[in-house]
N, C-alpha and C positions, 0 to 999 in steps of 0.2 A: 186481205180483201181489197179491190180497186170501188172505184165508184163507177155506176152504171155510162155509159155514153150511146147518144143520140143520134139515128145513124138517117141521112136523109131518107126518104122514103115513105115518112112514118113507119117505118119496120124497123123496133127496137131489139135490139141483142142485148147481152148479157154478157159482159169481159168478166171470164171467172179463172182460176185457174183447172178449176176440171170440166167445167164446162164452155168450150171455145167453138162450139155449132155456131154457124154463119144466121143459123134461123131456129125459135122455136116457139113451138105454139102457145099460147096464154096457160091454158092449162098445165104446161111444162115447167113456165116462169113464175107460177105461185110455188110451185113444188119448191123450185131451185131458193125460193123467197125462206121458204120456212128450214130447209136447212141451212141453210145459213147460219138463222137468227139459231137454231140450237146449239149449231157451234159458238156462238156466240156464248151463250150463258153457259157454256160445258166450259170456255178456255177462259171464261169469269170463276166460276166457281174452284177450276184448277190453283188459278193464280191465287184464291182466297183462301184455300186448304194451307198452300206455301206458306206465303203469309204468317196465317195463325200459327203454322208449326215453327218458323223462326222464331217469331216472340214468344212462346212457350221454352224454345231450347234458351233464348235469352236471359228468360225471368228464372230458369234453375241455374242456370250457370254462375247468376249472380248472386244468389242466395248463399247466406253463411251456410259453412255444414255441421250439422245435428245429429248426434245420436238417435234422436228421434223427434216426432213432431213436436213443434216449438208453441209453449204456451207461454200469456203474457205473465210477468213477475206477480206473485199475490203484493196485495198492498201492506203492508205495517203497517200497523196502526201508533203512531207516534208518542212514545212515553212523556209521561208531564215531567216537567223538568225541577231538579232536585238544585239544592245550593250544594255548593260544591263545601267541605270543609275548610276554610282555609283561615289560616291565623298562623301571627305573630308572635314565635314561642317566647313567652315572657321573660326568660333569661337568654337571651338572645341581646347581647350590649355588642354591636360595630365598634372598633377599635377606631380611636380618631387620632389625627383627623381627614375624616375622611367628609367627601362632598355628596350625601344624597341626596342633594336635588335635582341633579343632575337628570334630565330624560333619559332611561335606557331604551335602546333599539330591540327589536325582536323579542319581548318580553311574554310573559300568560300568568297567569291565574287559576289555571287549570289543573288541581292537584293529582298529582301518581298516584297509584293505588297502594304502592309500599308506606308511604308519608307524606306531609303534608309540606306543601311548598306556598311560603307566601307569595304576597302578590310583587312582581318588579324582577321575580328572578329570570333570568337569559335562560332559554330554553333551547333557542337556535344561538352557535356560535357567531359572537362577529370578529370581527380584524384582531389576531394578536390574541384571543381570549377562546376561553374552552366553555363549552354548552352545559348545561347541565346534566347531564347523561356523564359527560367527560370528567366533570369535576367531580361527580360520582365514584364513576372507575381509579378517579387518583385517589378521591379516600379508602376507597377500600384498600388499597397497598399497603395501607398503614391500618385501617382499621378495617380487619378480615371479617366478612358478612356472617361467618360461623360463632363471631365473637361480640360483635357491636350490632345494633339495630339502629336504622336512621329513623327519628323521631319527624322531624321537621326540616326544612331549609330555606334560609334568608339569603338576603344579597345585597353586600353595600360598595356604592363604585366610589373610587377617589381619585384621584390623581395621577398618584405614585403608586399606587396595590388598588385593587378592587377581589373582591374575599366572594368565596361564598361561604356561608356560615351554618354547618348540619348540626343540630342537635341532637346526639348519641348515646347511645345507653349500652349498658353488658347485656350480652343477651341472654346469661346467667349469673346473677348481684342477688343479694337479699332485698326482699320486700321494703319499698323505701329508697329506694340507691337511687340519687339524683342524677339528673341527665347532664352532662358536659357537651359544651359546642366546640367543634374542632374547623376551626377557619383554612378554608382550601386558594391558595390565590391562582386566582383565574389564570394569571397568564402560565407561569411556571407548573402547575397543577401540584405543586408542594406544599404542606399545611405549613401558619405562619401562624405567629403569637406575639403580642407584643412583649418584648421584654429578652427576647431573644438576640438581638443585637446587644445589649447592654449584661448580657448575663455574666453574672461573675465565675461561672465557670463557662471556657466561652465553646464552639463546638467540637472543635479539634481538641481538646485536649476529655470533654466527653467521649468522643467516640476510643482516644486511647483508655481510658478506663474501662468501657465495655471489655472492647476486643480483650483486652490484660486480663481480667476479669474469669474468660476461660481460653486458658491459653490450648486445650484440647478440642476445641472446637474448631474446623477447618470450615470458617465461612470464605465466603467469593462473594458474598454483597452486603454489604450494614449499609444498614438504612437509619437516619439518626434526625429529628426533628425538636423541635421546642414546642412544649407542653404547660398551659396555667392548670395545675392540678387541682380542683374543688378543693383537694384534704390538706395537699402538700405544698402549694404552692408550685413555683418554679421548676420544671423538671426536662432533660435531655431524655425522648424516650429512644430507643435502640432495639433492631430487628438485626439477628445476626443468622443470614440466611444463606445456601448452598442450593442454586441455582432459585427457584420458588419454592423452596422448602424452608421453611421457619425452622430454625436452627436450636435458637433462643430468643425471648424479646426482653426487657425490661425497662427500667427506668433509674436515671442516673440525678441526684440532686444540685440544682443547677447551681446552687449558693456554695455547700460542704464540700461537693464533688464525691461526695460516698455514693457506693451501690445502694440502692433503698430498693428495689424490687427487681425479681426477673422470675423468666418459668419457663425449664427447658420442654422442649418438642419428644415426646418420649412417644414411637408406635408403638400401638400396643397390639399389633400382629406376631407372630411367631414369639410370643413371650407363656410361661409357662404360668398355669393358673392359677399355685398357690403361692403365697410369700414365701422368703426363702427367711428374711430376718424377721424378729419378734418384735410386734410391738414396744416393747419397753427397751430393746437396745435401739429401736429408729427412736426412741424419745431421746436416750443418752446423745444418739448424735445431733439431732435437733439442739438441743443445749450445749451440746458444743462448737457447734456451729456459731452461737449465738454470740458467745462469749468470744471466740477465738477473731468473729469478726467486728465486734464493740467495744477493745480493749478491754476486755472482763467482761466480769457479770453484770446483767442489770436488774433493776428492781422491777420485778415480773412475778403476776400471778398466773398460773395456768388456769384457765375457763374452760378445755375442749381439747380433748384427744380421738380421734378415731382411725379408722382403715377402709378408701376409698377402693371399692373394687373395679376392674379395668373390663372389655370384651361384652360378649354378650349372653346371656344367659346360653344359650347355643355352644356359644365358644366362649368361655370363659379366661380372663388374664388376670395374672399379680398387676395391682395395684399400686399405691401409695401411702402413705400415713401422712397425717396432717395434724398440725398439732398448732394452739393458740394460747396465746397468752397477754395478758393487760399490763399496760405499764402502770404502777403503782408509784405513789410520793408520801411521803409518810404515811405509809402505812393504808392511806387511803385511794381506789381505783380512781386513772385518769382515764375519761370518758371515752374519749376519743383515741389515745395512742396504745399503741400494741406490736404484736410482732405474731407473723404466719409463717411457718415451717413446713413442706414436703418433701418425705424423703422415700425415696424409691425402695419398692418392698421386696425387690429380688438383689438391688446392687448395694443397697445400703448410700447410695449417693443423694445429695441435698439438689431438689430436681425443682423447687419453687420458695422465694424467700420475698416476702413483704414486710417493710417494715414503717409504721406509723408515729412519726414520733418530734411533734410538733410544737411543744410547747418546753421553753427553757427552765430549768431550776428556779430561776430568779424570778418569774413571773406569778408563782404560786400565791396567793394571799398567805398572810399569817395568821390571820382569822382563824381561830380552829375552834372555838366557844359555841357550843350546841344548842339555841336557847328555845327552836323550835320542835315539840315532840313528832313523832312521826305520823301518828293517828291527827295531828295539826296539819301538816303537809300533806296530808292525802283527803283532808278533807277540802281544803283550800285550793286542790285540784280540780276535785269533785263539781265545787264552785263552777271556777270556772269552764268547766265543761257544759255545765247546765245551762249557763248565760250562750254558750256557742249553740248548742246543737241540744234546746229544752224538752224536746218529744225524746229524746234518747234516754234520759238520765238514770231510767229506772233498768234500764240493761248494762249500763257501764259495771265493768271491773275492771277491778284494782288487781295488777298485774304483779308487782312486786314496787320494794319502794327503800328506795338505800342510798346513803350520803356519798357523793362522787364529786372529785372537779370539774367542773362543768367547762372546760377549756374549748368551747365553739365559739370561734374566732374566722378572721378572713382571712384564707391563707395568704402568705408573703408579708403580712401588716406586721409592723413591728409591736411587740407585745409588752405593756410597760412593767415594772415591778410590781406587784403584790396583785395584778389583775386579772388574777384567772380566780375566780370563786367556790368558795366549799358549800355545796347545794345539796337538799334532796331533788332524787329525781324518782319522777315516780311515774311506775307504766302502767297503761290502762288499756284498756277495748269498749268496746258495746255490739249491738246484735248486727248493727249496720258494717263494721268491720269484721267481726267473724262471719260474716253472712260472705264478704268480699275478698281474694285471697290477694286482690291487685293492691286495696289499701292498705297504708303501712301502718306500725304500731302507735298506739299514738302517747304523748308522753308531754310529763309538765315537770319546770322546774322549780324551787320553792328556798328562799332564801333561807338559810338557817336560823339567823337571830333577829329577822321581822314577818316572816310569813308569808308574806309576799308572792307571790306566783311571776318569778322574770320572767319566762316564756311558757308557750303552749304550741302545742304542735298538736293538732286534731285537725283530721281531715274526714269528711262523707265524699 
């Protein structure tokens, strides 16, 4: 549209584009007024439609896309928050010397669900060092998660080595079996021990004794580390494996250089379901085993013979025989040393051999004078039981109760003459321990010719 123009005369015209009459009457020029103004608000309202419909295509275009229409997230309601478990597993001793006061980088408190991590351990790796996840994955190479359970884990940094330190267990031991910490160094991801450097049998000449050991076994990897053993002290343990397949493992004594334990890899797929040999010829060879590998015989009582079956009730396999025995010294059981036998019940072959055997001839006391009666030593048990745990007393039993050498000692400590003692040992319960199958047996020792009660071991 133009704007009107004044034309002399007083005779107004109208410059429109459809209307270009040189003259029209007033009654013509309201008409020509009102359309106009409708076109107006027609090519208002046109533009307005536009308009609205671009920003509508704009505001879906932009929008995420949805399966369907989008509601806001519900709220949670926020759990009250719990301590987390975390502790210092009390047998947990860092090798020194080492620098813990050192700040560690990247550290938490925040325990795993499998076990319990103290506080200070690296959880993110830094420079040169493995995360805790990592040093994880390296202990299990060594100790297989089907076999070992991680209890807890510490971390101490030094210098020269900085360790993480898992606290470990069997993940099948008898009731009572103490936990061992097996030290991973951070940077190599290799377990380390003190005493390994200085060991008198040193590793090279360990791992020839494995391998020699079964010359029938075609391994392609041994795996060979140093070990503080709770029972045995000092030990070179060895995995003789064919590509990830466990071979054999066992353990070599780091001082003698004897085989002291090992346990071949036997599947037990495609194996037929009954034994082939008889219990009493797998004992003959168990005893000769014994003897052919200890220079003779030794002084041994057998405790325990059975037949371990293999598969699944499904699919049933031949098994194993397993056979135990105590090491005796005159005449009377040593506590602690013994010997374990497995011999394969289809090939007749010696398939697991442990042996315990800690304490030197010379260490024995010569003490042998009996002056305390037995019904004296289980009373004086009793005792002391009552003083620990006084609400129990009226449930405790008396398990059995027999004179033994009490040879619990720290292993690797040199052991002096006459120091190993002739004790009652006498076993007990009460309703708090039969009630519990995780608590262990519990048990008091009692000197012979003063009465005495030297240790106790009772645990709720």
């Amino acid at each position: 549209m133009q704007d009107n123009d004044t034309i002399p005369g007083d005779a107004t015209v109208v410059m429109d584009d459809e209307f270009n009459g040189p003259y029209l009457p007033e009654r013509y020029k309201q008409k020509v007024r009102e359309k106009q103004q409708r076109r107006r608000v027609k090519k208002l309202l046109v533009a307005g439609i536009i308009i609205a419909t671009i920003i509508v295509v704009l505001v879906l275009l932009t929008r995420p896309l949805s399966n369907g229409p989008q509601s806001p997230p519900p709220v949670t309601p926020t759990p009250a928050a719990t301590a987390a478990p975390i502790a210092t597993p009390a047998s947990f001793t860092p090798p020194l010397p080492y620098d813990t006061t050192t700040p560690l980088p990247y550290v938490t408190s925040t325990p795993a669900t499998e076990y319990t991590i103290a506080p200070g351990v690296p959880v993110t790796p830094a420079a040169g060092s493995l995360s805790l996840a990592g040093a994880a994955a390296a202990l299990r190479d060594y100790y297989p998660e089907e076999d070992y359970t991680i209890r807890s884990v510490n971390y101490s940094a030094g210098i020269s080595r900085s360790l993480f330190g898992f606290e470990i267990k069997p993940a099948v031991s008898p009731v009572g079996t103490q936990e061992s910490v097996v030290f991973i160094d951070a940077a190599t991801g290799k377990p380390y021990a003190t005493g390994q450097e200085t060991a008198t049998v040193p590793a090279d000449k360990a791992k020839e004794i494995a391998t020699s050991a079964f010359p029938d076994v075609s391994a392609t990897n041994v795996k060979l580390w140093y070990y503080n053993s709770p029972d045995m002290g000092g030990v070179w343990r060895f995995i003789l494996a064919s590509g990830n397949i466990t071979l054999v493992s066992g353990s070599v004594d780091a001082t003698r250089g004897d085989l002291v334990s090992f346990t071949c890899n036997i599947p037990s797929a495609g194996r037929q379901a009954d034994p082939v040999i008889t219990q009493d010829k797998a004992e003959n060879i168990a005893s000769h085993y014994i003897s052919d590998h200890n220079g003779g015989a030794l002084p041994l009582n057998q405790t325990s013979a059975r037949y371990e079956a293999w598969g699944t009730p499904s699919v049933p396999a031949a098994g194993r025989y397993l056979f135990s025995w105590q090491r005796t010294f005159l005449d009377y059981p040593v506590d602690k040393d013994g010997i374990e036998v497995s011999v394969d019940s289809v090939t007749g072959d010696v398939i697991g051999y442990d042996k315990l055997w800690t304490t030197p001839d010379f260490a024995f006391s010569q003490t042998l004078e009996q002056a305390v009666a037995q019904r004296d030593a289980t009373f004086a048990v009793m005792q002391a039981a009552k003083n620990l745990y006084p609400e129990s007393v009226e449930s405790v039993r008396i398990l059995s109760a027999e004179i033994r050498w009490n040879n619990q000692h720290t292993p690797g400590a040199s052991q002096r003459p006459g120091s190993i003692p002739l004790e009652w040992k006498v076993l007990f319960d009460d309703a708090a321990i039969r009630a519990n199958p995780m608590l262990p047996q519990a048990f008091g020792w009692v000197d012979i010719q003063t009465g005495n009660v030297t240790a106790l071991e009772y645990r709720h």
